[in-house]
C-alpha positions as CSV (number, residue, x, y, z in Angstrom):
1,X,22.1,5.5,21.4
2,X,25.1,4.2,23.4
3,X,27.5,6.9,24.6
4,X,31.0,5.4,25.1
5,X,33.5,7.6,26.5
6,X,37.0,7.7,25.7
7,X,40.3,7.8,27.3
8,X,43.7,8.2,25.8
9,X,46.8,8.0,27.4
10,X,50.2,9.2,27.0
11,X,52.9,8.3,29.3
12,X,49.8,6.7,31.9
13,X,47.9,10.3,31.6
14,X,45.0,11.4,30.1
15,X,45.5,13.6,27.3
16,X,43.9,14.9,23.9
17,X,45.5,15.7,21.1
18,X,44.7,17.9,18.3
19,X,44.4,16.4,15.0
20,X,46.2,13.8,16.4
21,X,49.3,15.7,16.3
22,X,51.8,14.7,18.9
23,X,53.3,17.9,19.7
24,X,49.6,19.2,20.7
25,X,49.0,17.9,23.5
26,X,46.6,18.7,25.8
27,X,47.0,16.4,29.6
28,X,43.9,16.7,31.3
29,X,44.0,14.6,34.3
30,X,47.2,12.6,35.9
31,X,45.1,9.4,36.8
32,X,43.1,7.8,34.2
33,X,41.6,5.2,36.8
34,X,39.8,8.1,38.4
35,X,38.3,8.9,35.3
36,X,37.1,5.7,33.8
37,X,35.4,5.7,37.8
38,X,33.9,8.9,37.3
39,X,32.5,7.6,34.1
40,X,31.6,4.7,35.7
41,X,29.9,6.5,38.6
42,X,27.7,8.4,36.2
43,X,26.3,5.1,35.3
44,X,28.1,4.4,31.8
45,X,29.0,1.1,31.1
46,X,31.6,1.2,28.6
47,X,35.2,2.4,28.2
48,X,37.2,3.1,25.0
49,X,40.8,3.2,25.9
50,X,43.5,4.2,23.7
51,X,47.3,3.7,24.2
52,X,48.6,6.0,22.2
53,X,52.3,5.5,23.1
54,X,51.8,2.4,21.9
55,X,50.1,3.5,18.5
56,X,53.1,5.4,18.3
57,X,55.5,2.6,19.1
58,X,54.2,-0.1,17.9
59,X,53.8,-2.3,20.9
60,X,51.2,-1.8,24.2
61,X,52.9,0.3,26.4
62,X,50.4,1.3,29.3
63,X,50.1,-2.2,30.6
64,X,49.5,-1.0,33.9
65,X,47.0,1.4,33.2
66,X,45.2,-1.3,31.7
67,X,45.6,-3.9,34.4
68,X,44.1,-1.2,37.3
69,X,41.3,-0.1,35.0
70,X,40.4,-3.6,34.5
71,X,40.5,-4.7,38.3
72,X,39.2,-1.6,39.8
73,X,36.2,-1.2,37.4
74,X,33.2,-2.7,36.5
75,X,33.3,-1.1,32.6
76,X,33.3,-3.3,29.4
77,X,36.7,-2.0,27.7
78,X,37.6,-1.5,24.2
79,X,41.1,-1.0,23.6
80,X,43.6,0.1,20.9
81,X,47.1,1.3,20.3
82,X,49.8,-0.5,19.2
83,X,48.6,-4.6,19.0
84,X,50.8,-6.3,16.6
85,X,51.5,-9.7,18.4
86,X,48.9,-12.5,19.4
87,X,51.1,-12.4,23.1
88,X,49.3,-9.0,23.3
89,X,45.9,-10.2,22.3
90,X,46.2,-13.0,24.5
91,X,47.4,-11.2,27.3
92,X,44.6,-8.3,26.8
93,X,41.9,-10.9,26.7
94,X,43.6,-12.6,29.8
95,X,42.6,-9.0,31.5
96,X,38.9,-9.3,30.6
97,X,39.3,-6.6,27.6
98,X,36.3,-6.7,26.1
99,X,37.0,-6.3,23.0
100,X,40.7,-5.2,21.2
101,X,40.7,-2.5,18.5
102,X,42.7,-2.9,15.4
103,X,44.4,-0.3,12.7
104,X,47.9,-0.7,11.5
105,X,48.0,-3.9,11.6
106,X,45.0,-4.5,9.3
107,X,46.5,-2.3,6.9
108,X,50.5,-3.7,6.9
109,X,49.5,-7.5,8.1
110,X,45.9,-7.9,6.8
111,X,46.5,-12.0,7.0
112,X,47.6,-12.0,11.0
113,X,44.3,-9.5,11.6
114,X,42.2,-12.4,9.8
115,X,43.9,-15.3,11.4
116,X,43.1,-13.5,14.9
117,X,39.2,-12.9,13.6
118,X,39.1,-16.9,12.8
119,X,40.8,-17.7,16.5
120,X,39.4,-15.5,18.9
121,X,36.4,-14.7,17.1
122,X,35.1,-11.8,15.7
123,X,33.0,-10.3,18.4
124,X,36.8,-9.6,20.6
125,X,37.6,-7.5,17.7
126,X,37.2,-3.7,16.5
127,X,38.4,-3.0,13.2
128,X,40.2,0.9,14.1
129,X,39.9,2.4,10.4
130,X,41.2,6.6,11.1
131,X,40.9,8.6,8.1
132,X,42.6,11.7,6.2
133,X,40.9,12.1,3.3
134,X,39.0,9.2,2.8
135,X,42.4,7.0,2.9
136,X,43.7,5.1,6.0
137,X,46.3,6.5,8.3
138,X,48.6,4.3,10.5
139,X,51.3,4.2,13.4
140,X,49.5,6.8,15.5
141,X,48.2,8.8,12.8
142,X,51.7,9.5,11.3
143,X,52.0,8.0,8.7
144,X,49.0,8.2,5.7
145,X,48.7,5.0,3.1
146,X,46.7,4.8,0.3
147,X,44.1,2.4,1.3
148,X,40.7,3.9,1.1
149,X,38.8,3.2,4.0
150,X,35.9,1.3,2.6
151,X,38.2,-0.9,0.7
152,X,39.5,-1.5,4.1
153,X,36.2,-2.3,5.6
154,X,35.3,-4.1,2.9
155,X,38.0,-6.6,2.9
156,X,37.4,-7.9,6.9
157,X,33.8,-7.5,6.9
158,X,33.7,-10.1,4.2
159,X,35.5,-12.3,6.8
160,X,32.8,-11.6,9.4
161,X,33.8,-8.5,11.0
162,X,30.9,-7.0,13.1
163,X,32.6,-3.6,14.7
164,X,34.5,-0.8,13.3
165,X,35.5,2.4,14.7
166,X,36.2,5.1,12.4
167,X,37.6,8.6,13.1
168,X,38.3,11.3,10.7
169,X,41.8,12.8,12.0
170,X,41.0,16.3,10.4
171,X,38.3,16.7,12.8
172,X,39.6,14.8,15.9
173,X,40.4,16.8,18.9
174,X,38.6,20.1,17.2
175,X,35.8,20.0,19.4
176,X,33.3,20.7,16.6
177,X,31.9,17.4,16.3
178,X,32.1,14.4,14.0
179,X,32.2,14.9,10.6
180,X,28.1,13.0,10.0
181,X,28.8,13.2,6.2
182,X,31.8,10.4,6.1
183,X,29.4,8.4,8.8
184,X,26.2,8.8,6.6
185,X,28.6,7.5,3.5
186,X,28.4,4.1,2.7
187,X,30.8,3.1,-0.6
């Protein structure tokens, strides 16, 4: 087992919401550098890192956050939130991300997502497939489609997709746990 903590940021602090509802949130430290250190002092190699401003906006927002986490750590970052052009892929792997997460984009664009998997390879990529329901949700969780998630998965594992991150917004935030029985599911 590979525990990879998590840190999302709004407006460069570390927050959690609750059901990924905006208007609950929850900051719970002012400098998300000294976290991903702490994590990184407690021997964990990995970081998942979430803009969620830009989730919300549509663009990466948190560049700087970013940039000091990547110079001032040693951790192997995932990050999502708001990739929609290949400047922003470029410039993230130009920062040593690790690898990029992708949701929206795979949902409204699925062609740009597949072009990126063919020119950057597969293994910089996380598909980021969030659930309501069974069916994707998008833009930071606000807005629901009706693309079933394993239609989703389906579709860019087909074109050699290796890592997907899935997270069922009803239980998000909730601190009760995941929800096993969509993880266990596999159609």
């Amino acid at each position: 087992m590979r525990i990879i903590p998590a840190i999302d940021i709004i407006d460069g602090k570390c927050v959690r919401l609750t059901q990924g509802d905006f208007g609950k949130k929850k900051i719970y430290r002012e400098d998300p550098v000294e976290v991903a250190l702490e994590f990184q002092d407690a021997d964990l190699d990995c970081l998942h890192l979430v803009d969620l401003d830009g989730a919300r906006k549509g663009h990466v927002v948190n560049w700087e956050v970013i940039r000091d986490i990547q110079e001032k750590t040693a951790l192997s970052v995932d990050f999502g939130g708001g990739v929609k052009t290949e400047a922003e892929v470029e410039q993230l792997l130009d920062l040593g991300v690790h690898q990029i997460n992708i949701g929206s984009l795979a949902v409204t664009d699925p062609e740009i997502f597949s072009t990126w998997l063919k020119k950057y390879g597969t293994e910089n990529f996380v598909l980021s497939a969030d659930v309501k329901n069974g069916n994707v949700s998008i833009n930071g969780w606000l807005e629901d489609t009706q693309f079933r998630l394993f239609d989703l998965v389906s579709r860019f594992e087909a074109e050699g997709l290796e890592f997907l991150t899935c997270t069922d917004i009803s239980t998000d935030g909730m601190l009760e746990g995941p929800n096993i029985g969509l993880y266990k599911k596999t159609h």
